[in-house]
py3Dmol code that shows the C-alpha trace and the ligand (Angstrom):
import py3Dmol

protein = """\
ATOM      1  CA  UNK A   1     -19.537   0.942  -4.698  1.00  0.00           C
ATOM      2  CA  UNK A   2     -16.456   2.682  -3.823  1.00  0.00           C
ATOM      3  CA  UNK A   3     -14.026   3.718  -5.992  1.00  0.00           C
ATOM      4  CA  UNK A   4     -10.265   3.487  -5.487  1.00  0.00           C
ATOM      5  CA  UNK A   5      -6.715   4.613  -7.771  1.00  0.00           C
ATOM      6  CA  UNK A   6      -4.118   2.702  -7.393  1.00  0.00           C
ATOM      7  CA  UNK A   7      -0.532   4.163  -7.605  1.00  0.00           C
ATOM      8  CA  UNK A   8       2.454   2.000  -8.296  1.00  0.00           C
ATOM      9  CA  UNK A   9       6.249   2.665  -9.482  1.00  0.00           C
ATOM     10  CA  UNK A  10       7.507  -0.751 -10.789  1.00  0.00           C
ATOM     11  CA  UNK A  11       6.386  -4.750 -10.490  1.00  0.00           C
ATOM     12  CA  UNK A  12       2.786  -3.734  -9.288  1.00  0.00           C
ATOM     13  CA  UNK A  13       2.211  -7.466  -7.085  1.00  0.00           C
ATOM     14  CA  UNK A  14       0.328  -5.350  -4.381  1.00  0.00           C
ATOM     15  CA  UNK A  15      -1.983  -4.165  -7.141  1.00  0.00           C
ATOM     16  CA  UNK A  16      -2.324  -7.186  -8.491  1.00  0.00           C
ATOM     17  CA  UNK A  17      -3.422  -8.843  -5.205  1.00  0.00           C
ATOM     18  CA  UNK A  18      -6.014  -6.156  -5.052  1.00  0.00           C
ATOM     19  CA  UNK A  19      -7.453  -6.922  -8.314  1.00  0.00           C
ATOM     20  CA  UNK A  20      -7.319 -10.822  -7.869  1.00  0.00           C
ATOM     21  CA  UNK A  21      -9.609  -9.941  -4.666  1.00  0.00           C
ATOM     22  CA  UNK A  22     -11.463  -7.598  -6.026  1.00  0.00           C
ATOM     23  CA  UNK A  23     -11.793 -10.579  -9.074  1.00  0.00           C
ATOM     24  CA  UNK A  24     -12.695 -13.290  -5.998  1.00  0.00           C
ATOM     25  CA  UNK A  25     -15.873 -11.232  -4.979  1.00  0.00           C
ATOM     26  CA  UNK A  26     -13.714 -10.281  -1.942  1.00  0.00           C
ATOM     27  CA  UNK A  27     -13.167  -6.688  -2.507  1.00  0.00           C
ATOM     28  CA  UNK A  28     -15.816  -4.669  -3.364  1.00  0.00           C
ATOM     29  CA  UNK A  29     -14.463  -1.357  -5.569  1.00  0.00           C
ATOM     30  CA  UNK A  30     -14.342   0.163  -8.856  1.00  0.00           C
ATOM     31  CA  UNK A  31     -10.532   0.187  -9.538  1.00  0.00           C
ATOM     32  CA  UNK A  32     -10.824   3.636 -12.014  1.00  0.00           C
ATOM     33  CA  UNK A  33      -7.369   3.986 -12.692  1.00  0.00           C
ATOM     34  CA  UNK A  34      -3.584   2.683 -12.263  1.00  0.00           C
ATOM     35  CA  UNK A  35      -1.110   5.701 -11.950  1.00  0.00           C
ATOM     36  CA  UNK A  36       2.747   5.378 -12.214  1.00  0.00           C
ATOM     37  CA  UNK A  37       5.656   7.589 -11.884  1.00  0.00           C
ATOM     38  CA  UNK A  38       7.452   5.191 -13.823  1.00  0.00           C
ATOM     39  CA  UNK A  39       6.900   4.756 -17.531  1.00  0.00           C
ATOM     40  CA  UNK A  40       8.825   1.112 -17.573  1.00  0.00           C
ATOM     41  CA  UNK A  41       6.815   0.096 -14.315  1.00  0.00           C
ATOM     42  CA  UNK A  42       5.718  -3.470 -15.325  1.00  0.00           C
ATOM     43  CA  UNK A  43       2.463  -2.932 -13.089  1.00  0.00           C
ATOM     44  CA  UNK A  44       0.991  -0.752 -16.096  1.00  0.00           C
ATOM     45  CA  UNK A  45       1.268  -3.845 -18.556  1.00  0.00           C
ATOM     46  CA  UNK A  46      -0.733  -5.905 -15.971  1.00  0.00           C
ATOM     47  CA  UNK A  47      -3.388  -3.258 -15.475  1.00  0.00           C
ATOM     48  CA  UNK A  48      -3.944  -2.375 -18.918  1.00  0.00           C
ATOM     49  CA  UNK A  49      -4.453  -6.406 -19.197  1.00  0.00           C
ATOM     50  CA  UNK A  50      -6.664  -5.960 -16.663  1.00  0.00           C
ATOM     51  CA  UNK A  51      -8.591  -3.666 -18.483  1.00  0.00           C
ATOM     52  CA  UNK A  52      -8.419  -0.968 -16.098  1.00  0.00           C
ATOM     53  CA  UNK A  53      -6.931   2.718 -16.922  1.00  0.00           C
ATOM     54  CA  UNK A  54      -4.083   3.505 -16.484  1.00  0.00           C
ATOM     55  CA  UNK A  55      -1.813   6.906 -16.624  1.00  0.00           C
ATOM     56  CA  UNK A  56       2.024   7.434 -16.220  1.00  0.00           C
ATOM     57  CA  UNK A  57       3.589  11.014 -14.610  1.00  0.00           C
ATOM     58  CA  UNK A  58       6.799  10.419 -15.697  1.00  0.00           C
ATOM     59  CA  UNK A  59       8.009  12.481 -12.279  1.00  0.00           C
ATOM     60  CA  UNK A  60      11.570  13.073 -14.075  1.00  0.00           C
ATOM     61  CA  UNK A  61       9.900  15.620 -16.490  1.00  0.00           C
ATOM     62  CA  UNK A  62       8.564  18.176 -13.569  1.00  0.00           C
ATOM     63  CA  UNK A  63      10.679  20.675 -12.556  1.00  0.00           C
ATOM     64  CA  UNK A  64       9.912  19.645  -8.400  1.00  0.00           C
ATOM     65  CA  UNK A  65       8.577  17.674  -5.773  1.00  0.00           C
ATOM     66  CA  UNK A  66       5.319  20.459  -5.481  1.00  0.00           C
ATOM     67  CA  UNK A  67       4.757  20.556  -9.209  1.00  0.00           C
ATOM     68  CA  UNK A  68       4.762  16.783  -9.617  1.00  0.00           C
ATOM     69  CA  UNK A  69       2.551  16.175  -6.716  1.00  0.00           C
ATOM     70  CA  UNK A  70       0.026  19.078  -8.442  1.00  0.00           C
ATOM     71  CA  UNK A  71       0.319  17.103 -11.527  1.00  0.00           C
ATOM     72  CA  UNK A  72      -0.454  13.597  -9.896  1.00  0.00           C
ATOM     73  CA  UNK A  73      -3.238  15.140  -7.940  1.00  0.00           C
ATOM     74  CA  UNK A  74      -4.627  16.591 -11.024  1.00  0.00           C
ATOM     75  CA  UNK A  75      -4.669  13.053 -12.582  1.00  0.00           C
ATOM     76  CA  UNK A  76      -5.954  11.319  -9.664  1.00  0.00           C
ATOM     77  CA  UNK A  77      -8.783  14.064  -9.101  1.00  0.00           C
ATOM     78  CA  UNK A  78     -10.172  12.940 -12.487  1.00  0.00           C
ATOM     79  CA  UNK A  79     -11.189   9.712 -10.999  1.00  0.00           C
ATOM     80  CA  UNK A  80     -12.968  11.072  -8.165  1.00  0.00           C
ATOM     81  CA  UNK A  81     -11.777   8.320  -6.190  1.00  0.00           C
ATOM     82  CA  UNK A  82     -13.088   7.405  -2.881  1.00  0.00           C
ATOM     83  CA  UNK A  83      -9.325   6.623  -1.838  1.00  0.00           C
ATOM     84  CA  UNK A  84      -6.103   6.355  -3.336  1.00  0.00           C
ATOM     85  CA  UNK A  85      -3.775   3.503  -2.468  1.00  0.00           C
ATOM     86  CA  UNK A  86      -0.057   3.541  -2.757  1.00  0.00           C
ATOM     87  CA  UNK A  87       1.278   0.160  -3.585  1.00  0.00           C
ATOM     88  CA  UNK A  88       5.168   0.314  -3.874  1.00  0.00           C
ATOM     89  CA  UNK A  89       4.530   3.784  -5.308  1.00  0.00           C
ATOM     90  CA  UNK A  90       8.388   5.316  -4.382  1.00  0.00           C
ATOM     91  CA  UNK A  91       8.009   8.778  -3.991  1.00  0.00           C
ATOM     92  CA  UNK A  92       8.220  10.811  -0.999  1.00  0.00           C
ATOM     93  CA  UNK A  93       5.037  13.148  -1.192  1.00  0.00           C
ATOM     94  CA  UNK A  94       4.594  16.666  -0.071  1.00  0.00           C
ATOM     95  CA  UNK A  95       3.086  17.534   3.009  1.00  0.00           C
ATOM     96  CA  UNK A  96       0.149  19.650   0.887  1.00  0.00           C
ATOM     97  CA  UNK A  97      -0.389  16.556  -1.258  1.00  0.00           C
ATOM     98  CA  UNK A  98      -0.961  14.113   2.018  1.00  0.00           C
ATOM     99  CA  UNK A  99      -2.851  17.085   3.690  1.00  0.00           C
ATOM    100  CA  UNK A 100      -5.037  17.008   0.364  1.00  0.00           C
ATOM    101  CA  UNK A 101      -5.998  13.030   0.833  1.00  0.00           C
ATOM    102  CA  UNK A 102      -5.708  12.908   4.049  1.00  0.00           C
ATOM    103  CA  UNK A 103      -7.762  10.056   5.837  1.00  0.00           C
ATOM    104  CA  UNK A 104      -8.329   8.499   2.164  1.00  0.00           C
ATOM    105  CA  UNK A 105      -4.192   7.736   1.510  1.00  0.00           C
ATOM    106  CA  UNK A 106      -3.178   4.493   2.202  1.00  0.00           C
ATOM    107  CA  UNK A 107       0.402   2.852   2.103  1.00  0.00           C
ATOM    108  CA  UNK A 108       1.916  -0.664   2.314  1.00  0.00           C
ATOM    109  CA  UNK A 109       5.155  -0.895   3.856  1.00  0.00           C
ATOM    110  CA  UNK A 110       7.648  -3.990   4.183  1.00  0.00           C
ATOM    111  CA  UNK A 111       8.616  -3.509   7.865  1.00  0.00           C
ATOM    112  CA  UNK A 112       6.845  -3.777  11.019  1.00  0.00           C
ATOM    113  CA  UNK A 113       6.378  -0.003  11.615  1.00  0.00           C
ATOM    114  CA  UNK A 114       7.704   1.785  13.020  1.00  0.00           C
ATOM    115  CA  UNK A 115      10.836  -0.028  12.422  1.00  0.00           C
ATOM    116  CA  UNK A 116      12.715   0.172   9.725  1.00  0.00           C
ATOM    117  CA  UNK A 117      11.441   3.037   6.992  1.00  0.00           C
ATOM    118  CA  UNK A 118      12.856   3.960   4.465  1.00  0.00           C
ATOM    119  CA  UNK A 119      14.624   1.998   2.042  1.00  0.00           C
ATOM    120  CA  UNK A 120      16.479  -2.038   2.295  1.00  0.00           C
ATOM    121  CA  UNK A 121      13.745  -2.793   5.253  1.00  0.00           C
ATOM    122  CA  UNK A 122      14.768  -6.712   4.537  1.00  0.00           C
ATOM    123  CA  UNK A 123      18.526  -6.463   4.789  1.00  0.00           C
ATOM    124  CA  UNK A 124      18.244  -3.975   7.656  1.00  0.00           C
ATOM    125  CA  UNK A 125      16.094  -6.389   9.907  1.00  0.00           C
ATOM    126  CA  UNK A 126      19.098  -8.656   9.032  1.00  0.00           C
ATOM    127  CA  UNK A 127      21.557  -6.690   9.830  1.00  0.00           C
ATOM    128  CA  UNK A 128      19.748  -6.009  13.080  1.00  0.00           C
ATOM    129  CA  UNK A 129      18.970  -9.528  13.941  1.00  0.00           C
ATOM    130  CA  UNK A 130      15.526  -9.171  14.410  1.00  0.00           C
ATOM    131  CA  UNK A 131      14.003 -12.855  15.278  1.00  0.00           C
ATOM    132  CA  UNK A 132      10.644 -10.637  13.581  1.00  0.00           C
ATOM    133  CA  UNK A 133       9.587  -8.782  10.503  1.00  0.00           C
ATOM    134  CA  UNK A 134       6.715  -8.076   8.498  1.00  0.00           C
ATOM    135  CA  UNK A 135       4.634  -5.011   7.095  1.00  0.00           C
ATOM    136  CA  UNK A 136       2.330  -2.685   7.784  1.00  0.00           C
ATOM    137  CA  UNK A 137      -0.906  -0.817   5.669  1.00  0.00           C
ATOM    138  CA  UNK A 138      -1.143   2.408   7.405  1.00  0.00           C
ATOM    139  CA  UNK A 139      -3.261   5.473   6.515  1.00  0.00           C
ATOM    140  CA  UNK A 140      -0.233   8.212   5.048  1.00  0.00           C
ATOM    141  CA  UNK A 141       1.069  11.470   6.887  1.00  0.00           C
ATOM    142  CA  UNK A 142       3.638  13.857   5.422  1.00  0.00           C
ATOM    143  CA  UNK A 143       6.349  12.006   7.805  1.00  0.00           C
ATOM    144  CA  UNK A 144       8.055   9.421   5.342  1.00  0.00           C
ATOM    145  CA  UNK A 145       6.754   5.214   6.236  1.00  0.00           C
ATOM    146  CA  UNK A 146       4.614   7.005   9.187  1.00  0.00           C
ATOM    147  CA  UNK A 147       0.840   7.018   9.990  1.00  0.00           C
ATOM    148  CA  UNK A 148      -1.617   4.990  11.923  1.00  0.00           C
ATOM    149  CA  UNK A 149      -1.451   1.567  11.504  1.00  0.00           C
ATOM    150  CA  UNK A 150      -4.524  -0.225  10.391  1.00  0.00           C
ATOM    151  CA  UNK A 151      -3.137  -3.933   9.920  1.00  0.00           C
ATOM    152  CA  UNK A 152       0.301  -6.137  10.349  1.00  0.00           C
ATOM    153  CA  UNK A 153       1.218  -9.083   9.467  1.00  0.00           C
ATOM    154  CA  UNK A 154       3.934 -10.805  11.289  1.00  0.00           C
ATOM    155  CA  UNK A 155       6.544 -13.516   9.965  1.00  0.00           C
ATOM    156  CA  UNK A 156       9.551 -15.168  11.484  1.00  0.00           C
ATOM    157  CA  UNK A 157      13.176 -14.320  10.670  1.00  0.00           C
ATOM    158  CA  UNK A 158      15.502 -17.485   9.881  1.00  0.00           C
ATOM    159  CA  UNK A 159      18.824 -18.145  10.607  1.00  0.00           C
ATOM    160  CA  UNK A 160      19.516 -19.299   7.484  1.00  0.00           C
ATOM    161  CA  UNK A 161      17.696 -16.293   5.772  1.00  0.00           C
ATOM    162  CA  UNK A 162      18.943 -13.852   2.997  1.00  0.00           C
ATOM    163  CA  UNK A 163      17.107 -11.071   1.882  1.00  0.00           C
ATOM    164  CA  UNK A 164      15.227 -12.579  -1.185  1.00  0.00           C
ATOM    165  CA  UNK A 165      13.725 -15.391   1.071  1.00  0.00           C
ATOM    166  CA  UNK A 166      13.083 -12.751   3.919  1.00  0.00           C
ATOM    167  CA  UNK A 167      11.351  -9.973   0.929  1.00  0.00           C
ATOM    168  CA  UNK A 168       9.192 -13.227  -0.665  1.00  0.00           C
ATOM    169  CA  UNK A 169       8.128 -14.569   2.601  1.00  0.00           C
ATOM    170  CA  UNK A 170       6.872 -10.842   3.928  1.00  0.00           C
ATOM    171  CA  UNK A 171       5.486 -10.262  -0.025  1.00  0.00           C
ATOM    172  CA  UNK A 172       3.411 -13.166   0.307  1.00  0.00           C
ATOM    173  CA  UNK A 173       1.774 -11.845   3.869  1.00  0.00           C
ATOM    174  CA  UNK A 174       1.057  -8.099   2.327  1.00  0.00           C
ATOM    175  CA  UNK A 175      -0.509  -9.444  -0.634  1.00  0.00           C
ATOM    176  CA  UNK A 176      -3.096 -11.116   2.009  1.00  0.00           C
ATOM    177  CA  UNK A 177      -3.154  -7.888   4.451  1.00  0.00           C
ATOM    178  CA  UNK A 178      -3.405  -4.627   1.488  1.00  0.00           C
ATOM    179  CA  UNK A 179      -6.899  -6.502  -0.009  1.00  0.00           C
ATOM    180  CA  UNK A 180      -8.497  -6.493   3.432  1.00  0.00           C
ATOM    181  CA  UNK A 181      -7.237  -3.359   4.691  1.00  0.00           C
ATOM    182  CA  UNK A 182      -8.735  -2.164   1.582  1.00  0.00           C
ATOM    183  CA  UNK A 183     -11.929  -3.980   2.383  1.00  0.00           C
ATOM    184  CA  UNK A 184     -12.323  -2.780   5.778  1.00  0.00           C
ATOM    185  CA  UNK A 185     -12.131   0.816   4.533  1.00  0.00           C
ATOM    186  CA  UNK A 186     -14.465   0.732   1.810  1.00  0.00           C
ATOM    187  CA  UNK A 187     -16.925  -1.309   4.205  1.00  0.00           C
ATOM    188  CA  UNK A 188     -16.393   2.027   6.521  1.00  0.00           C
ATOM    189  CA  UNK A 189     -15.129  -0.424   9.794  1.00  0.00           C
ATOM    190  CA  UNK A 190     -12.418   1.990  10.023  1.00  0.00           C
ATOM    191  CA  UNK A 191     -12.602   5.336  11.552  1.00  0.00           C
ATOM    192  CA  UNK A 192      -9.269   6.977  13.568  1.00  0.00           C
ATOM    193  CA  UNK A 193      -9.466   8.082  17.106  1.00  0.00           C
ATOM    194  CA  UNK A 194      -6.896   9.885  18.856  1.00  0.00           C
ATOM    195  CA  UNK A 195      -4.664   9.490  15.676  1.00  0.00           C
ATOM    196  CA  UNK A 196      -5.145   5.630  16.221  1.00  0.00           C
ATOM    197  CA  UNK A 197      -7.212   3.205  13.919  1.00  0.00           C
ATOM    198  CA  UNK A 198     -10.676   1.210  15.730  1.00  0.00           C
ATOM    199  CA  UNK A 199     -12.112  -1.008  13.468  1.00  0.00           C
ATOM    200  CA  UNK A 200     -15.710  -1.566  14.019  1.00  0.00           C
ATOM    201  CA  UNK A 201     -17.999  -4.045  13.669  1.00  0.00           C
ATOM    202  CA  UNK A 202     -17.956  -8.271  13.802  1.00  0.00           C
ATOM    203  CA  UNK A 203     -14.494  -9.795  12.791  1.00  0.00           C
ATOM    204  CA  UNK A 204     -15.446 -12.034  10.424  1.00  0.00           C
ATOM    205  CA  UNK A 205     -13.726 -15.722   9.392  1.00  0.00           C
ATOM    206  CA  UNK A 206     -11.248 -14.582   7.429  1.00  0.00           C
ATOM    207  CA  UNK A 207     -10.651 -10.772   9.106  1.00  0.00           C
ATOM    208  CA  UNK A 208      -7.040 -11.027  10.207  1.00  0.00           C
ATOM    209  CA  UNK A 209      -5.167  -8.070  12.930  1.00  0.00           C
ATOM    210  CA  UNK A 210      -2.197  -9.978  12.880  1.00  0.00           C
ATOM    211  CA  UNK A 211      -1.325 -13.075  10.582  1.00  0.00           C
ATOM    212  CA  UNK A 212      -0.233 -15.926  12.144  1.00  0.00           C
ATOM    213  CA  UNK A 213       2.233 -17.439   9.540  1.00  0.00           C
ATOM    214  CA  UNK A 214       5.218 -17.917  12.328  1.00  0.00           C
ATOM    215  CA  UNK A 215       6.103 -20.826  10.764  1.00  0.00           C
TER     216      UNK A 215
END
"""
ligand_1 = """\
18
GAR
C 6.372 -3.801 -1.683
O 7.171 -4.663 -0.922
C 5.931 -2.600 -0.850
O 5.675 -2.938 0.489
C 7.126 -1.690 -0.968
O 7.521 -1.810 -2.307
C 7.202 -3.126 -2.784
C 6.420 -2.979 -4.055
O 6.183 -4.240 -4.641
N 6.811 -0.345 -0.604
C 7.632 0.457 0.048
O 8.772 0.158 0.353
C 7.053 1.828 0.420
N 7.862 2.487 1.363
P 5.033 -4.403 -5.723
O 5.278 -3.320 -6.782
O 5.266 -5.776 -6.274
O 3.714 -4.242 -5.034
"""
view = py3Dmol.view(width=600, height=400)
view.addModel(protein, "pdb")
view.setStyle({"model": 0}, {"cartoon": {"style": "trace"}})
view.addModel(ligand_1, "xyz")
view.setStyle({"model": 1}, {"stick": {}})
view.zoomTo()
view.show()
């Protein structure tokens, strides 16, 4: 079985997704280890619960961006992980700590890359008037919200929509898309060609490339 670390920065709901799947039978990894940059991160409260490990780099007590990343990398390397996946984990990394992972660092975003990184993705599809939004789980590269896309999930923009309705109604979709993007790489369906992502192998029942919750 694979093994995975999980790095968040605050509510943790991506993380917990994983572990409900990995709970359902669905997702089949060792989760060694919960990492935050944020000692008040609620996520840590909900892993230790969990029972699973967890660490916190405060990233306020390192003197820089390079000697943070060292640190975290340090930590993470201790759980020999088979891949590390950010959820909501708010740091921009260095280029030598994504060239270190690289191909095993994945990311969930709240936009439909590439639209939109960065920060506020909900009230800047708003602003914009986009009739579409979603997110994206994309394997990491040193450029910020950037890297080959593995899975989107796609959900309609109302007229009548404010930001908190437009964040829960994306939330719910990347709760359903990190698990099997997850899935799909520890199952090895997912190899990069050309800097693009082909997923091998049968699409099963519940495989999804795009959810269809335009409703
Ligand atoms: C999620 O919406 C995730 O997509 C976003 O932070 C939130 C974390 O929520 N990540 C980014 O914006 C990364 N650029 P969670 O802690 O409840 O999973």
């Amino acid at each position: 079985m694979k093994t995975i670390v999980i790095l968040i920065s605050g509510r943790g709901s991506n993380m917990e997704a994983l572990i409900a799947a990995r709970d359902a039978g669905q997702l089949p990894v060792y989760i060694a280890a919960v990492i935050s940059n944020r000692p008040d991160a609620k996520g840590l409260v909900t892993a230790e619960k969990a029972g699973i490990a967890t660490r916190c780099l405060d990233h306020k007590a390192y003197a820089d961006r390079a000697a943070f990343d060292a640190a975290l990398a340090d930590c993470i390397d201790v759980f020999a992980p088979d891949l590390v996946v950010l959820a909501g984990f708010m740091r921009i990394l260095t280029p030598g700590f994504v060239r270190q992972y690289e191909g095993c660092l994945l990311n969930i975003h709240p936009s439909l890359l590439p639209a939109f990184p960065g920060l506020d993705t909900h009230q800047r599809a708003l602003a914009e008037g986009v009739r579409i939004h979603g997110c994206t789980v994309h394997f990491v590269t040193a450029e910020l919200d950037h890297g080959p896309v593995i899975i989107q999930a796609a959900v309609p923009v109302h007229a009548d929509d404010d930001e908190t309705r437009l964040a829960a109604r994306v939330l719910a979709q990347e709760h359903l898309i990190y698990p099997q993007a997850v899935r799909w790489f520890v199952e090895e369906r997912i190899c990069l060609e050309d800097g693009r992502v082909r997923l091998s192998g049968e699409l099963h029942g519940d495989d999804r490339l795009v959810a269809p919750a335009l409703h």
